[in-house]
C-alpha positions as a Markdown table, in Angstrom:
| # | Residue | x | y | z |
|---|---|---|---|---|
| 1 | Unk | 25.7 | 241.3 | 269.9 |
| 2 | Unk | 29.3 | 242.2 | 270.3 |
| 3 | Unk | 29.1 | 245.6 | 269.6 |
| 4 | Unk | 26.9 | 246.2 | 273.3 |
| 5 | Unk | 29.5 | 244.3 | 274.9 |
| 6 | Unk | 32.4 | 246.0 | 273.6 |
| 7 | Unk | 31.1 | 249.3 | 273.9 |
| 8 | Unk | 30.5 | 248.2 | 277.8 |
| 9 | Unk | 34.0 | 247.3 | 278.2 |
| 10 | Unk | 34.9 | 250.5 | 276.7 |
| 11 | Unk | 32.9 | 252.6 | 278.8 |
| 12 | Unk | 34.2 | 250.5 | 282.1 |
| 13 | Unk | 37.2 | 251.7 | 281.2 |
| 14 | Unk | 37.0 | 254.9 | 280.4 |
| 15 | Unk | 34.6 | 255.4 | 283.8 |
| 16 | Unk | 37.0 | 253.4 | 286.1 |
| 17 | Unk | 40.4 | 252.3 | 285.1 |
| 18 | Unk | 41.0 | 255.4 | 283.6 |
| 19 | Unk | 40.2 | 257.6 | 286.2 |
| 20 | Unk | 41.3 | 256.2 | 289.7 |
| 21 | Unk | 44.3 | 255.2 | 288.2 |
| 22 | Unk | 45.0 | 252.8 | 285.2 |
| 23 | Unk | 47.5 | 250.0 | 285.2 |
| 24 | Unk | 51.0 | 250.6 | 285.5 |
| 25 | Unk | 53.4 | 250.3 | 282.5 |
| 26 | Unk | 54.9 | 247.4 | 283.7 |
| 27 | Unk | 51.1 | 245.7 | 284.5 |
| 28 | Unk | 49.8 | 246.7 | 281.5 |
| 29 | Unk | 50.5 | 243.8 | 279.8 |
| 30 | Unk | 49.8 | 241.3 | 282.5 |
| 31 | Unk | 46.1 | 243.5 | 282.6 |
| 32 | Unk | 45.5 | 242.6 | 279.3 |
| 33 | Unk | 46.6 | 238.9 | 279.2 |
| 34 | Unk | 43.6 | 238.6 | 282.2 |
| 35 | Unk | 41.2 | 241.2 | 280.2 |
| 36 | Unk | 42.1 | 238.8 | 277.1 |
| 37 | Unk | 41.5 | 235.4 | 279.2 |
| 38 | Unk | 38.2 | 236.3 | 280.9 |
| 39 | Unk | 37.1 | 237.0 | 277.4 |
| 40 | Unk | 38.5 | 233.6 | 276.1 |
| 41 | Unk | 36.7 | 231.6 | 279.2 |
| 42 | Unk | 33.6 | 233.9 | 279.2 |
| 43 | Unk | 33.0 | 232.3 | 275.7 |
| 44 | Unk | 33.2 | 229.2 | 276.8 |
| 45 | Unk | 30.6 | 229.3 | 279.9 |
| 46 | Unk | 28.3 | 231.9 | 277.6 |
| 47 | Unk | 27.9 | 229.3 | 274.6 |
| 48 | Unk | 26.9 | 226.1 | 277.4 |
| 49 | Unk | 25.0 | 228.3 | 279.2 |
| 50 | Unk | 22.9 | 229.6 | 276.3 |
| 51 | Unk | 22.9 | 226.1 | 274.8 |
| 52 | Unk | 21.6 | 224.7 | 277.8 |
| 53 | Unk | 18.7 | 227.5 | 278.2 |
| 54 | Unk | 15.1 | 225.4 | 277.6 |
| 55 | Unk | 13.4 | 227.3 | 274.8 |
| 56 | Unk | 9.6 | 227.8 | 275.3 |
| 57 | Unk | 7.5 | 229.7 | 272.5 |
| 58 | Unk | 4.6 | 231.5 | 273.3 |
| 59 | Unk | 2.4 | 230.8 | 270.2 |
| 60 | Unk | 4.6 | 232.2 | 267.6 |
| 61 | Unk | 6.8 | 234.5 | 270.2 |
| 62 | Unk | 10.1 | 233.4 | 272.0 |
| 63 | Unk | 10.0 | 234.6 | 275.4 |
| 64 | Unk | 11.5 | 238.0 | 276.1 |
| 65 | Unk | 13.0 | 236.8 | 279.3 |
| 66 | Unk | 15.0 | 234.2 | 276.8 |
| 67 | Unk | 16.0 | 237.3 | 274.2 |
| 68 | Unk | 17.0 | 239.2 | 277.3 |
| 69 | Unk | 19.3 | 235.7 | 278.5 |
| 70 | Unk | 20.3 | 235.6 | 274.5 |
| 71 | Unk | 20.9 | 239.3 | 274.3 |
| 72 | Unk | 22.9 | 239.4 | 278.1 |
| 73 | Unk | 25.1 | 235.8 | 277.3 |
| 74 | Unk | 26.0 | 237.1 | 273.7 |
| 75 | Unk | 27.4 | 240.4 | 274.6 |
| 76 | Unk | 28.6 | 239.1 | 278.2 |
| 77 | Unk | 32.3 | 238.1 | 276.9 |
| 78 | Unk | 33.2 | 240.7 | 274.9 |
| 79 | Unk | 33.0 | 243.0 | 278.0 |
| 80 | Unk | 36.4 | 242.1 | 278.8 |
| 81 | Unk | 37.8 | 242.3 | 275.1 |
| 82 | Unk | 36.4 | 245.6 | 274.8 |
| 83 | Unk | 38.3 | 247.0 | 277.8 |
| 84 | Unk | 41.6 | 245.1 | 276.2 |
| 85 | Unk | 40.9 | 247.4 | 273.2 |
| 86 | Unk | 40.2 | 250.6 | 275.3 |
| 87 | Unk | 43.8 | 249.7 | 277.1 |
| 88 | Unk | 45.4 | 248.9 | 274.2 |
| 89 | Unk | 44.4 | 251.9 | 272.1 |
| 90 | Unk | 44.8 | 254.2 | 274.8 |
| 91 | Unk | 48.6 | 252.9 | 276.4 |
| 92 | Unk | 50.7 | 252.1 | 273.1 |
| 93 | Unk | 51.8 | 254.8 | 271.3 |
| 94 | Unk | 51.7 | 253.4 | 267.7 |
| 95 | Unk | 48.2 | 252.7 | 267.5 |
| 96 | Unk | 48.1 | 252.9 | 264.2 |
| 97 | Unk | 49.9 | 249.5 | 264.0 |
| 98 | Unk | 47.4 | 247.9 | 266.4 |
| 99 | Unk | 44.5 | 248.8 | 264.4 |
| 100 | Unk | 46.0 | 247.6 | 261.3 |
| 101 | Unk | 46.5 | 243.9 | 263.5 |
| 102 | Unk | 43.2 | 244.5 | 264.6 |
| 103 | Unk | 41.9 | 244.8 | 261.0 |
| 104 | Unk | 44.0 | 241.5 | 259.6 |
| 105 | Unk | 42.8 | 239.5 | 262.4 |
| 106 | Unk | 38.8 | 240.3 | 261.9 |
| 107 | Unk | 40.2 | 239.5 | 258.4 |
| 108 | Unk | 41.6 | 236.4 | 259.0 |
| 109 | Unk | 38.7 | 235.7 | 261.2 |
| 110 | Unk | 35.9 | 236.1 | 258.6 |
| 111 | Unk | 38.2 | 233.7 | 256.2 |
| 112 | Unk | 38.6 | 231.3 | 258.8 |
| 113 | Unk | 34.9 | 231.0 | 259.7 |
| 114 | Unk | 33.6 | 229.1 | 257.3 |
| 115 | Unk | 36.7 | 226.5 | 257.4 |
| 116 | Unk | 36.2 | 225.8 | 261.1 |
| 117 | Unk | 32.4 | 225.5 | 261.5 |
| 118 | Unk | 32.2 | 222.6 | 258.9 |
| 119 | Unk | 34.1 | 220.2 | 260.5 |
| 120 | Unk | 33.6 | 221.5 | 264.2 |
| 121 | Unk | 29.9 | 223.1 | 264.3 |
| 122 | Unk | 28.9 | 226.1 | 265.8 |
| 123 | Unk | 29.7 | 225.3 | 269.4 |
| 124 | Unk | 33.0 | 223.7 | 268.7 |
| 125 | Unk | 33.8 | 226.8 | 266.4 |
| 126 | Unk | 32.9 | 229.3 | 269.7 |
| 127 | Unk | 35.1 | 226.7 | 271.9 |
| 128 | Unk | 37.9 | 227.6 | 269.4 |
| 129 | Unk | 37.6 | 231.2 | 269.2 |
| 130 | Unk | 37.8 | 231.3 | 273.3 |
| 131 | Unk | 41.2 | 228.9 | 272.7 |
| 132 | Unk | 42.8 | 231.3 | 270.8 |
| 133 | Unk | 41.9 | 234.4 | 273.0 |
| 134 | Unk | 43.4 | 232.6 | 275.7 |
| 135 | Unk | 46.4 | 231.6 | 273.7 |
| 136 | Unk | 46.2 | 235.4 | 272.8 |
| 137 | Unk | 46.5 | 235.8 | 277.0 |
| 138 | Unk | 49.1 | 234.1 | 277.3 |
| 139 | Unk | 51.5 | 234.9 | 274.7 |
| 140 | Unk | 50.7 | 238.6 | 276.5 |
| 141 | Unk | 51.5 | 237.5 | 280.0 |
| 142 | Unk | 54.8 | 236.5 | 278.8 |
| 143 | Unk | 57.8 | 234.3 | 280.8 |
| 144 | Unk | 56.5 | 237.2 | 283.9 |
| 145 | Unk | 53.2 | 236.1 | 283.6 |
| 146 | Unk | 53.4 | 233.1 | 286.0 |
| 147 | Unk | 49.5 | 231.6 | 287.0 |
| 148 | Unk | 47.7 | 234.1 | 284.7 |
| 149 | Unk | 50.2 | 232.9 | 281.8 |
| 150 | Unk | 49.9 | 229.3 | 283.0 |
| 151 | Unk | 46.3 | 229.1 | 283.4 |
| 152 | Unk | 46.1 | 230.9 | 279.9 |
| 153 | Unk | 47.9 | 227.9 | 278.4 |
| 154 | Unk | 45.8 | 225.3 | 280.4 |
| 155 | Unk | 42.4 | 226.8 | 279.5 |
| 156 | Unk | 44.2 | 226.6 | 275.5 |
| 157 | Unk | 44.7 | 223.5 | 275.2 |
| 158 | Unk | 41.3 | 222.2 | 277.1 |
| 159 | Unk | 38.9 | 224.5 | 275.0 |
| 160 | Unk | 40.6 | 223.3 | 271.8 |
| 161 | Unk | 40.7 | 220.1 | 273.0 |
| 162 | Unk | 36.8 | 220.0 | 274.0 |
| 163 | Unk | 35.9 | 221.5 | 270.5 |
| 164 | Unk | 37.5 | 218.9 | 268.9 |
| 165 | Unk | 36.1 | 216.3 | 271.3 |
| 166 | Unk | 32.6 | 217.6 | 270.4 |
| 167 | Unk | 32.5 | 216.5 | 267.0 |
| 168 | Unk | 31.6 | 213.1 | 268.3 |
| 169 | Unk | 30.4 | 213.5 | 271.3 |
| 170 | Unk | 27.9 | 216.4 | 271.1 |
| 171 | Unk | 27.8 | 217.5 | 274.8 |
| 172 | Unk | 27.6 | 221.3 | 273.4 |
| 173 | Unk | 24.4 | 221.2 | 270.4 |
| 174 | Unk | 21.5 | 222.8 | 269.8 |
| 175 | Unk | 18.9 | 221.3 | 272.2 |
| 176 | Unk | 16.1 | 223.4 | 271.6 |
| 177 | Unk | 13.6 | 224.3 | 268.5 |
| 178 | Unk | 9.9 | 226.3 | 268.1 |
| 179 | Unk | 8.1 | 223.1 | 269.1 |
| 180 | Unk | 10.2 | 221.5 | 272.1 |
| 181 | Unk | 13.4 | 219.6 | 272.9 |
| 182 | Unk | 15.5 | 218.7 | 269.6 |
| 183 | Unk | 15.9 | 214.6 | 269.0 |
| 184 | Unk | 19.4 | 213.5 | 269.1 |
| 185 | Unk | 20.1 | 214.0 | 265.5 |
| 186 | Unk | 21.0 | 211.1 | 263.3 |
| 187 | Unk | 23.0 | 213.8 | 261.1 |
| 188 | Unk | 23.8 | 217.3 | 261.8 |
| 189 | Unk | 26.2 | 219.5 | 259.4 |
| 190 | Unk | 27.0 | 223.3 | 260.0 |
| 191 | Unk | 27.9 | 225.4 | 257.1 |
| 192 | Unk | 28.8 | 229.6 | 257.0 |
| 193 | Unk | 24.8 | 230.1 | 256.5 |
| 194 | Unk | 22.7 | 227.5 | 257.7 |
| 195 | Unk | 22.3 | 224.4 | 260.4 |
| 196 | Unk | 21.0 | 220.9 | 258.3 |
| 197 | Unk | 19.8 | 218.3 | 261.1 |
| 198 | Unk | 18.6 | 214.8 | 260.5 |
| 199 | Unk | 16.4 | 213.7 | 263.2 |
| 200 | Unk | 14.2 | 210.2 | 263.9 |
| 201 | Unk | 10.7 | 210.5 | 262.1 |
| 202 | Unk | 8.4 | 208.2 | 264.4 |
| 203 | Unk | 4.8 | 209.0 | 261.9 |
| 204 | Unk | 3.9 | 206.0 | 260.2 |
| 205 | Unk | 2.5 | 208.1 | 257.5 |
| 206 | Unk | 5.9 | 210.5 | 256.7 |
| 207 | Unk | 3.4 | 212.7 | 253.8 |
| 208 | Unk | -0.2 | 212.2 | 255.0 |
């Protein structure tokens, strides 16, 4: 879902900011350190909203007003980062070096995935993502960035902070399966591919 959103941010840009006058050089990078930081925090709110979304199926069909929430909170974020890329790509001259960044951080990103969900679970891994695109705001703001930088830093160290604090205390999980509201698990484990939950089993008779 972030290939909607990207393209979205790509077309804003080319539609709006392009056309009635784009930042000015010496903006540019104070634009993209708030492009970069509404991406970072509209992670964040997406992943709690979506987790907090009651999930009712239909006999064997989810709800296509809860694909259409899925579909809009998934691609939502990425809005922003796709106008960052449009500016980017269409400001600096040696774009040739961006992409090549751009390349070795999806890189690094794949690498990293399956490193970070283990011990911090799917939530906690999206908290962390959104960290480091604000960390990514604010090392573009710069000493001249003043609030946006500062507020970059802030909302660094409290989404890293939360994903970590998650672990244990599970505000951000999966709350919602095919058949109703999911028990508090007595064990849940996220790997690259799959979810494993442990959950109270209240039958008397577990196999009849």
């Amino acid at each position: 879902m972030s290939e909607p959103g990207l393209a979205a941010g790509d077309r804003r840009i080319a539609l709006t900011l392009l056309r009635i006058g784009p930042f000015a050089p010496r903006n540019l990078e104070l634009g993209l350190a708030r492009l970069a930081l509404a991406g970072g925090l509209g992670m964040a709110a997406a992943i709690t909203a979506q987790l907090s979304l009651p999930l009712q199926f239909q006999g064997y069909s989810v709800p296509g007003a809860y694909l259409l929430a899925t579909y809009l909170l998934s691609a939502a974020p990425f809005v922003p980062a796709g106008a960052c890329i449009c500016l980017c790509l269409t400001r600096y001259r040696r774009v040739g070096m961006l992409y090549a960044a751009d390349l070795a951080g999806a890189g690094l990103g794949c690498a990293a995935f399956p490193l970070l969900i283990a011990p911090l679970g799917g939530p906690g891994a999206v908290l962390l993502a959104g960290a480091l695109l604000c960390a990514a705001a604010a090392v573009a703001a710069g000493r001249r960035g003043g609030a946006t930088a500062r507020g970059a830093w802030v909302a660094t160290a409290v989404l890293a902070l939360v994903a970590t604090a998650n672990v244990s205390g599970q505000w951000l999980r999966v709350r919602w399966r095919h058949d109703g509201a999911v028990p508090t698990p007595l064990l849940e484990r996220w790997n690259a591919f799959s979810r494993i939950m442990v959950t109270p089993y209240d039958d008397p008779l577990p196999f009849g």
